[in-house]
N, C-alpha and C positions, 0 to 999 in steps of 0.2 A: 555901142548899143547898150540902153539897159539893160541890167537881168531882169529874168521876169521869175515868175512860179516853175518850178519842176512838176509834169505830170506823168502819170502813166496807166497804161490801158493794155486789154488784148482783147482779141478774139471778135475784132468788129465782122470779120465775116459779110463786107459790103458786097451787095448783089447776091449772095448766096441766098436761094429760095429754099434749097432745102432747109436751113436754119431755121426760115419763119413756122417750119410743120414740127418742128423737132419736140420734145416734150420731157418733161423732167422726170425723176424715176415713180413720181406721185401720179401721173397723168397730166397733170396741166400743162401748158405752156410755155416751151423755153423761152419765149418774147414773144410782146404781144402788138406785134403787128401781120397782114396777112400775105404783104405784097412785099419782095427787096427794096421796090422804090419807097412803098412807105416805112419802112425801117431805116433806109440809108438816109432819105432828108430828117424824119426824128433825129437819129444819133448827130445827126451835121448839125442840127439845130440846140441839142446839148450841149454839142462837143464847144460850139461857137457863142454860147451865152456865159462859157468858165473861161475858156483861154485866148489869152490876148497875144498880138503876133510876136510879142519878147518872149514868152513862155517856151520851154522846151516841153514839148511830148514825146517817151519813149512809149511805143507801140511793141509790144511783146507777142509779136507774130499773129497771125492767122487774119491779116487785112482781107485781102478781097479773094473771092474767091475765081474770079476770071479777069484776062487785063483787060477788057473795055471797061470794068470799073476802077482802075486807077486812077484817074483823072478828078472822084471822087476825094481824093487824097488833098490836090489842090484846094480845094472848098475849104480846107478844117485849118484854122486859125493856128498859130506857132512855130516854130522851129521840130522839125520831126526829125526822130531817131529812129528805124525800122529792127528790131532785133526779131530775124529771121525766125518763124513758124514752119510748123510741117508743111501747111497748103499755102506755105510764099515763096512758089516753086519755077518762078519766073526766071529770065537770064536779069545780070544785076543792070545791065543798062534800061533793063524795064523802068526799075524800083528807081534811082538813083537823080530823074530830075522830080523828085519830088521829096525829097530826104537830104538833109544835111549831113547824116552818118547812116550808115550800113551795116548789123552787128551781129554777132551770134550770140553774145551777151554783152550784160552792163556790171562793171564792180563800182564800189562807194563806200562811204563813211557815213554809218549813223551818228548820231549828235553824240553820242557815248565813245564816240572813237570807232567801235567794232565796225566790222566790215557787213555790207550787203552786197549779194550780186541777184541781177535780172536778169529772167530764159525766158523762154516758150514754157515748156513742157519743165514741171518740176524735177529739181536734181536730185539724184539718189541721198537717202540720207548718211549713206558711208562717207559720200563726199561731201556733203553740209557738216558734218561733225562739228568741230568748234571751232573751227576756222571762219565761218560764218552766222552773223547774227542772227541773219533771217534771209529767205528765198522770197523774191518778187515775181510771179510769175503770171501766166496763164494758162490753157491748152483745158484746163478742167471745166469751163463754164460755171454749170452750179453747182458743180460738185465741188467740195475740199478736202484736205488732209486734215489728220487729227491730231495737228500738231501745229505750235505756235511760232513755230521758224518760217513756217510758208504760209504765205498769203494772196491767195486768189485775186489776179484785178480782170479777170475776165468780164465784160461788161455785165453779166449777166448779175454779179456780183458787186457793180458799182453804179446800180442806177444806169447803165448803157452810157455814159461820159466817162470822162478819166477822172481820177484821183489824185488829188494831192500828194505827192512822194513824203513830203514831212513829215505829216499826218500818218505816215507808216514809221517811217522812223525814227520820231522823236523819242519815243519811250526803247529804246532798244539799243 
């Protein structure tokens, strides 16, 4: 099989209606759709106009928030990786025909050598120290840290599609 693009994403939160009322610490709107359905076909329709089915997508937790929307999962173009969130609280034969791997994190090589690892929820910075280049994470939406090691892909954060993995570590 060819390789294709590495991507990655979190916090798609599919079917979750409380998500579409949620609101940023400004008042506005954490997304701006009104309905689950119409946020979940948008993001399907993102997700599936960047990745092609050689692509790998690591999903950095907080997919759906109930199983009749897994199914959901099938629709989105690529090879997926699920790295468990708080709310992907399911047994793994739920997650697992729809996912080529199952994780609690991802480690990797930036182009510079250094190491990158992918969570949920960002890691403590005792434990990022200098062992790690940079945190790829999610769990924060539109919030960030103030600090250049971590990097929010929550969609809120990327346009609601995933991001390019290179495009984070090339300089790093």
């Amino acid at each position: 099989m060819k390789a294709g693009r590495t991507w990655v994403i979190a916090d798609t939160h599919f079917g979750h209606k409380g998500v579409c009322h949620f609101t940023r610490n400004d008042g506005s709107d954490l997304r701006p759709w009104g309905t689950p359905e119409e946020m979940d076909e948008a993001m399907v329709a993102l997700w599936n106009d960047i990745v092609h089915d050689v692509d790998r997508v690591y999903i950095l937790g907080d997919l759906v928030i109930n199983r009749r929307c897994l199914p959901t999962v099938s629709r989105l173009k690529g090879r997926k990786v699920l790295v468990k969130g708080n709310h992907d609280i399911f047994k793994l034969k739920d997650y697992t025909p729809y996912f080529d791997d199952i994780r609690a994190y991802v480690v990797g090589k930036c182009h510079s050598g250094k190491m990158y690892i992918m969570s949920h929820i960002p890691i403590h910075p005792a434990c990022l120290g200098d062992r790690w280049a940079v945190n790829i994470h999610g769990h924060l939406h539109s919030n960030t840290l103030d600090d250049p090691k971590y990097i929010c892909v929550s969609v809120e954060q990327t346009g609601f599609k995933p991001t390019d993995l290179n495009d984070i570590i090339k300089d790093r």
